[in-house]
C-alpha positions, 0 to 999 in steps of 0.5 A: 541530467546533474545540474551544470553548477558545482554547488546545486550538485553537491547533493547528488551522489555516485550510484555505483551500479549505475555508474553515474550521477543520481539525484537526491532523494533516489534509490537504485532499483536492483529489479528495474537496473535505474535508479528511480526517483522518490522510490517507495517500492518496486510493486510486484503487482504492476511490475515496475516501481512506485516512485516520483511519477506514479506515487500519486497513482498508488496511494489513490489506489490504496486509498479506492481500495481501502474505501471499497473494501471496508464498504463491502465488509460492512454490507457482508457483516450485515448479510451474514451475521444480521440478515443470516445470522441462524446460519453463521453465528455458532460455533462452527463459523467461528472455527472456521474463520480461525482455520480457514482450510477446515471451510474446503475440508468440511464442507464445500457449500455456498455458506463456506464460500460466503464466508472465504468472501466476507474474509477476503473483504475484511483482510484487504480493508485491514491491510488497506488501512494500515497500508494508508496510516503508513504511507500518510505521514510521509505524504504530509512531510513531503518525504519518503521517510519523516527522517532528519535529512528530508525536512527540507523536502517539506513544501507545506500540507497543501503543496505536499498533498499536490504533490 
């Protein structure tokens, strides 16, 4: 509900598509037909949007992800290229990782499928990683975006890591 006096809603602005009120720092939703809240994203993964009330929840999860991924990865590398390393390491894996269909139009083999794992494991620790480095900043700013108006959102590391 927009606050009942004058001056605390001068911040709040006219959403055209929802046709009423919204407050600071909110971000229409043309998926979700609201306005959300801090909105980061709508994630196409759990349907809805990534916003003030599960922000939380996403970035712990990229966190875990992160965390899991690059915890695999490593046990694959170690598997593959010290434990197996007379089967993987030639010429022919290294083609394979550079094209990856050549693994299903080659050969199917339990080798090639250990190979599309250990890819799978160090893409997603990648991606989960930048995922981290992109969402840190502002998480340590109190912001959704480090921008000039939302310098006054910062709260201090402690309460915006709470946050």
């Amino acid at each position: 509900m927009p606050p009942a006096h004058e001056r605390q809603r001068q911040y709040w602005r006219y959403c055209s598509v929802c046709e009423m009120l919204a407050p600071p720092r909110s971000w229409h939703c043309n998926i979700c037909d609201t306005c959300i809240l801090k909105r980061d994203h709508h994630c196409a993964f759990t349907g809805s949007c990534i916003g003030d009330h599960n922000h939380c929840y996403f970035v712990l999860f990229v966190l875990y992800l992160a965390i899991g991924a690059t915890y695999a990865a490593t046990y694959n590398s170690i598997y593959l290229w010290w434990l197996h390393s007379g089967i993987y390491v030639n010429w022919l894996t290294a083609i394979k990782i550079v094209f990856p269909m050549l693994m299903l139009c080659l050969d199917v083999s339990w080798q090639n499928f250990y190979l599309l794992i250990y890819m799978l494991n160090v893409i997603t620790s990648a991606y989960s990683i930048v995922l981290i480095a992109y969402h840190a900043p502002f998480i340590i700013c109190g912001a959704k975006d480090c921008g000039r108006d939302e310098k006054r959102y910062d709260l201090g590391l402690r309460r915006n890591l709470e946050m």
